[in-house]
C-alpha positions as a Markdown table, in Angstrom:
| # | Residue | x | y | z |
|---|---|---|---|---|
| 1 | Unk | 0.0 | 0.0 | 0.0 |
| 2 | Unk | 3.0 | 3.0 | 0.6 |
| 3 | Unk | 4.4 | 1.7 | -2.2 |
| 4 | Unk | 1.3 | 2.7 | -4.2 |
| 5 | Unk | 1.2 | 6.1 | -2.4 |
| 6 | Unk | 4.9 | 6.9 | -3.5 |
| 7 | Unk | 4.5 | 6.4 | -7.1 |
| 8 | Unk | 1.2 | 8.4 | -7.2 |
| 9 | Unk | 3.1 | 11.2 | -5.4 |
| 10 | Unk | 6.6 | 10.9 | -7.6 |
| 11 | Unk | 5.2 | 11.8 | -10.9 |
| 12 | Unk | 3.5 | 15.3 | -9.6 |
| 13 | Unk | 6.6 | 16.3 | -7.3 |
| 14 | Unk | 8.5 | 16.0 | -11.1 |
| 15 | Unk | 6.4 | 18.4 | -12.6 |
| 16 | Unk | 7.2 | 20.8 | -10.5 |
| 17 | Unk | 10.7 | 20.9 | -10.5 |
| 18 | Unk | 11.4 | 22.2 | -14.1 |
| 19 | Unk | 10.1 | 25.8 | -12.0 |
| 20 | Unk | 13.3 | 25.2 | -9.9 |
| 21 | Unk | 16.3 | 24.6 | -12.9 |
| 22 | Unk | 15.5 | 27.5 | -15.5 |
| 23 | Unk | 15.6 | 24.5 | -17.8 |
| 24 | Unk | 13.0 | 21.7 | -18.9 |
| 25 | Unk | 14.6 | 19.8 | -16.9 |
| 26 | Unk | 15.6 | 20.3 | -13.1 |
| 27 | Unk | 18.6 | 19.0 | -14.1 |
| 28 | Unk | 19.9 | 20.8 | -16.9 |
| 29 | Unk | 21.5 | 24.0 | -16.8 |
| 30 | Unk | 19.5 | 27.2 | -18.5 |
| 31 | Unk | 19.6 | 27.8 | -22.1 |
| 32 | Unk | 21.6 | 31.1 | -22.0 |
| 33 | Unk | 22.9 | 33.0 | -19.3 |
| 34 | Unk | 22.7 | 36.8 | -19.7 |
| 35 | Unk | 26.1 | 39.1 | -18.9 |
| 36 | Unk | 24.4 | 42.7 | -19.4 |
| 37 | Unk | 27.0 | 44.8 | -21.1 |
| 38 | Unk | 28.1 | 47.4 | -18.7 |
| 39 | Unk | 26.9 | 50.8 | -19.7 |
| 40 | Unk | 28.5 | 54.2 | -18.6 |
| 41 | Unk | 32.0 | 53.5 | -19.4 |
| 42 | Unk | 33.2 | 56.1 | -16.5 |
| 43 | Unk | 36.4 | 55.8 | -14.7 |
| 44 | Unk | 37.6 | 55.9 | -11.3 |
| 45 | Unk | 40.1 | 59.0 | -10.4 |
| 46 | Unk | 43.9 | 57.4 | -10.1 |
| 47 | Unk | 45.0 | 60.6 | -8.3 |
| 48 | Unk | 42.7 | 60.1 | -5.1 |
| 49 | Unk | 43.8 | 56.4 | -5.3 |
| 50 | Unk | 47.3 | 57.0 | -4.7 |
| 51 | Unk | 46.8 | 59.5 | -2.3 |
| 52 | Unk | 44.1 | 58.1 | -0.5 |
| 53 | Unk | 43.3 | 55.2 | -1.2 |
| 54 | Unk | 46.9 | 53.3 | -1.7 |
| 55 | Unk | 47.6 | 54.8 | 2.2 |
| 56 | Unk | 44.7 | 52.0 | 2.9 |
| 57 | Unk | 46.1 | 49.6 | 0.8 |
| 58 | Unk | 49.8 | 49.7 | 2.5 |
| 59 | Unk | 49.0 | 50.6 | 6.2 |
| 60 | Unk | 49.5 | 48.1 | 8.9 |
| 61 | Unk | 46.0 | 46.8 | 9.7 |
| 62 | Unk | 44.5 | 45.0 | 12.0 |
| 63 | Unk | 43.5 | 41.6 | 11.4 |
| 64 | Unk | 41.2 | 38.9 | 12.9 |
| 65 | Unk | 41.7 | 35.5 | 11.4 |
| 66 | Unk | 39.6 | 32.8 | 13.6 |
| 67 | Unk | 40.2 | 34.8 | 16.9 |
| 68 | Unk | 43.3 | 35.9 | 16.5 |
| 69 | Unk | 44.3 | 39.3 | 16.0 |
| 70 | Unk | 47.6 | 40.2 | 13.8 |
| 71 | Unk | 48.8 | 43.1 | 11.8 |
| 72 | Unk | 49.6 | 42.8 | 8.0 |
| 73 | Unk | 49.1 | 45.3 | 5.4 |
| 74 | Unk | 47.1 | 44.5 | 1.9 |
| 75 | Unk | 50.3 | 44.4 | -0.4 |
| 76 | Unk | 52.2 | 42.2 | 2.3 |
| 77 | Unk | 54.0 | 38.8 | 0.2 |
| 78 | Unk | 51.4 | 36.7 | 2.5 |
| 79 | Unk | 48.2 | 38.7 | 1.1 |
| 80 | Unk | 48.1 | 40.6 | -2.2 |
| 81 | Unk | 52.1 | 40.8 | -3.1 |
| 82 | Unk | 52.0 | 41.0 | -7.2 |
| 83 | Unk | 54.7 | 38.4 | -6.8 |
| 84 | Unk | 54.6 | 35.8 | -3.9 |
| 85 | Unk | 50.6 | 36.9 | -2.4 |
| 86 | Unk | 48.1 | 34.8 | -2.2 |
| 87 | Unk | 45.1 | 36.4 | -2.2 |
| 88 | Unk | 43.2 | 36.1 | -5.2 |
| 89 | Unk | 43.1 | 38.7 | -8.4 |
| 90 | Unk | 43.9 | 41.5 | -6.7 |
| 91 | Unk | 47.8 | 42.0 | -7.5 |
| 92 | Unk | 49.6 | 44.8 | -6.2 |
| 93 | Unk | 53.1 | 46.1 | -6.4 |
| 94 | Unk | 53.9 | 47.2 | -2.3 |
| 95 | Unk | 56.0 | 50.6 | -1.8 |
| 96 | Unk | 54.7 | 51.7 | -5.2 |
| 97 | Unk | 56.0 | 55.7 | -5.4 |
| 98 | Unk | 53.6 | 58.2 | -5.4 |
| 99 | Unk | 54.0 | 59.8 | -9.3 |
| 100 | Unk | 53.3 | 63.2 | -10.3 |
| 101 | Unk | 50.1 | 63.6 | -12.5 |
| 102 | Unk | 51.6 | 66.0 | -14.6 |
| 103 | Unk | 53.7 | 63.5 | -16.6 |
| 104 | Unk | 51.1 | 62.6 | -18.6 |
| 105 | Unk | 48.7 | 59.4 | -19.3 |
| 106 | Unk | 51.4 | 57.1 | -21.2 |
| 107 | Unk | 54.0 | 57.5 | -18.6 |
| 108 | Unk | 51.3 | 57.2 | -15.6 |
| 109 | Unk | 50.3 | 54.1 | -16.9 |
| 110 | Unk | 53.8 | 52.3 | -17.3 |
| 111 | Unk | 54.0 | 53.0 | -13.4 |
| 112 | Unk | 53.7 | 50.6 | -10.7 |
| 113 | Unk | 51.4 | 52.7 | -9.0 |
| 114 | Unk | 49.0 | 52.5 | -12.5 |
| 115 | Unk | 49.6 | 49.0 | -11.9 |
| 116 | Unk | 48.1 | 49.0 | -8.5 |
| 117 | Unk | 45.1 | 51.2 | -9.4 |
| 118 | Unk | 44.6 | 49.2 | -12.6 |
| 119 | Unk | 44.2 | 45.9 | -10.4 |
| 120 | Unk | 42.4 | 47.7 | -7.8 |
| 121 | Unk | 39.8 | 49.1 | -10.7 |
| 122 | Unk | 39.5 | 45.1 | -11.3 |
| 123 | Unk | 37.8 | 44.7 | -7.9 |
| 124 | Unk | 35.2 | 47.2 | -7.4 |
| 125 | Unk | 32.2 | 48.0 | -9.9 |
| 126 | Unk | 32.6 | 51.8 | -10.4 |
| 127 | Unk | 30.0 | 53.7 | -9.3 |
| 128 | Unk | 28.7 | 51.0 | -6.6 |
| 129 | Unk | 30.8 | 50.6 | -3.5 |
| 130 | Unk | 28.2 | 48.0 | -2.3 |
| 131 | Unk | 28.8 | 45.5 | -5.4 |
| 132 | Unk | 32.5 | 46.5 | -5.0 |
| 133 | Unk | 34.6 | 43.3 | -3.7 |
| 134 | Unk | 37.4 | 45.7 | -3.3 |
| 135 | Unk | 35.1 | 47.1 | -0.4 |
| 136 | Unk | 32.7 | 44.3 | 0.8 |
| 137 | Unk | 36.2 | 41.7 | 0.9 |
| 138 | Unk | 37.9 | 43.6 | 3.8 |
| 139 | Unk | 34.1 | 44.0 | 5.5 |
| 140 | Unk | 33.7 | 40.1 | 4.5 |
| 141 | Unk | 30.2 | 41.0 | 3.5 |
| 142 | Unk | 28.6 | 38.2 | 1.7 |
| 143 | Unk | 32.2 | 37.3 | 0.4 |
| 144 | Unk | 34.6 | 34.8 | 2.5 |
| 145 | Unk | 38.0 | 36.7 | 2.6 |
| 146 | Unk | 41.2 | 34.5 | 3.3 |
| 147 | Unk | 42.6 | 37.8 | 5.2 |
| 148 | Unk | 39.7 | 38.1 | 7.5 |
| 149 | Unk | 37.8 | 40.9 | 8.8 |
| 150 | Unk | 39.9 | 44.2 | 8.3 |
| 151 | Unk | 37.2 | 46.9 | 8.7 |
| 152 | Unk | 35.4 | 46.4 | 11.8 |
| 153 | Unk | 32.2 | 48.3 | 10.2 |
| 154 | Unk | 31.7 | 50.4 | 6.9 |
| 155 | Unk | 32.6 | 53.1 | 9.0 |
| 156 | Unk | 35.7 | 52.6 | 9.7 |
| 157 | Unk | 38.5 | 55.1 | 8.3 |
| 158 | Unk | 39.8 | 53.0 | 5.5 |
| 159 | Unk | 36.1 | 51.3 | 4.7 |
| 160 | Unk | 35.2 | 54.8 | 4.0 |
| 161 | Unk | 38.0 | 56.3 | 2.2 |
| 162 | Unk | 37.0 | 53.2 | -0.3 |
| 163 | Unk | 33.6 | 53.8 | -0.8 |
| 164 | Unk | 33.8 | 57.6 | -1.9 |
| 165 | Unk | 36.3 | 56.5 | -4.2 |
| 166 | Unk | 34.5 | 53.7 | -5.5 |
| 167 | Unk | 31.2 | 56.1 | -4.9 |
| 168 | Unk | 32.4 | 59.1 | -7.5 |
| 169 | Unk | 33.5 | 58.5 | -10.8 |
| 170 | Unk | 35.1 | 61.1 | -13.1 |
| 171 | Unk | 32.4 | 62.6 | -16.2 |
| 172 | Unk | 30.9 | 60.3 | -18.6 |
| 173 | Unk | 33.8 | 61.1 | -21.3 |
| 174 | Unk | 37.1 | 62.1 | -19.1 |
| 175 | Unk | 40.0 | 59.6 | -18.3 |
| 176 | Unk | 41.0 | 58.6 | -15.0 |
| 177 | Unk | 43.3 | 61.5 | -14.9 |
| 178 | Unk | 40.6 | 64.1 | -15.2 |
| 179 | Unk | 40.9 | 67.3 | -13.2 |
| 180 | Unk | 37.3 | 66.6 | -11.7 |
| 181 | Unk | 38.8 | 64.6 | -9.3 |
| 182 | Unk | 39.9 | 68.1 | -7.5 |
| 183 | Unk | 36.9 | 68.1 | -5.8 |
| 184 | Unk | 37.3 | 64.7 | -4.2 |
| 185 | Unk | 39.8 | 66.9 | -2.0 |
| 186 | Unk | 39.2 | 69.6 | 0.7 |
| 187 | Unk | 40.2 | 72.2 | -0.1 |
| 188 | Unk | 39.7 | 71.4 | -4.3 |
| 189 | Unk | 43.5 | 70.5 | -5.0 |
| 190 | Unk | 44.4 | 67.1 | -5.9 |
| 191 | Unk | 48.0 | 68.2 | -4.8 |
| 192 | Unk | 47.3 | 69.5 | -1.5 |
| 193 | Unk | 43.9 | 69.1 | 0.1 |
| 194 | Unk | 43.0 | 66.4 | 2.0 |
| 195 | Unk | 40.9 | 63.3 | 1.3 |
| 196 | Unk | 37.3 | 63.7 | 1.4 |
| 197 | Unk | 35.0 | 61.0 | 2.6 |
| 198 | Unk | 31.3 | 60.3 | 2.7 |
């Protein structure tokens, strides 16, 4: 008799799991996957990453890995060293020199510190600090981070100094070197003022 009851039961729990796959089958992956081109096309400003946000990058934090509290910084050979880290794609080059914006968007870019930026850019969907891995990694928010928790809270200094970066991207139509970035800085001088946050 329970036998009977199962194989009642089996054929309508079946029909309803092609709802559950995407697929006709529950089993099957879906036909097509759709990857949105991104729209905008904006950039991120590389003068208030190396003055504010590579600070961040290379300052002795503190680290909780399973209880245990250490300090490291980002760039450290153990974490994101471009040659002997291990943490993932982001890749950067420590004790990078600060460069002078002046010298123009070839030579910027042949710089280690354009290397940094350009691998930090790889991390963080411009324009959204809260889709930004380069943000929510150090926060591990909805992301496992093999460094642990870095910021404490979003409002912590560092957390904050990378949102308004991530936050403000330079006009629709201007490079990353664009001199809108001047009013990411109190006062308005990319060379002098200090590092505004939310």
């Amino acid at each position: 008799m329970k036998l009977f009851k199962f194989s009642i039961c089996l054929p309508f729990l079946l029909a309803l799991l092609p709802g559950c796959g995407g697929g006709s089958s529950p089993f099957d992956n879906p036909k097509s996957v759709d990857n949105p081109a991104a729209t905008g096309g904006q950039k991120l400003s590389f003068v208030y990453f190396m003055r504010c946000v590579t600070p961040v990058l290379e300052q002795p934090l503190r680290v909780v890995i399973n209880g245990s509290v250490t300090t490291n910084t980002c760039a450290s050979s153990g974490c994101h060293d471009n040659t002997a880290g291990t943490g993932g794609a982001l890749r950067l080059r420590g004790g990078a020199a600060a460069v002078d914006p002046a010298l123009g968007a070839a030579a910027l870019r042949d710089t280690d510190m354009y290397k940094n930026y350009y691998s930090s850019l790889g991390e963080t969907v411009v324009g959204s600090p809260l889709q930004s891995r380069l943000l929510n990694k150090p926060l591990v928010r909805d992301v496992l981070h093999g460094g642990g928790l870095v910021f404490e809270t979003p409002e912590d200094a560092g957390a904050k100094l990378l949102r308004y970066w991530i936050s403000r991207p330079m006009p629709t139509g201007q490079d990353e070197f664009s001199s809108a970035a001047n009013s990411m800085f109190t006062p308005a001088d990319a060379a002098s003022g200090a590092c505004n946050t939310d």
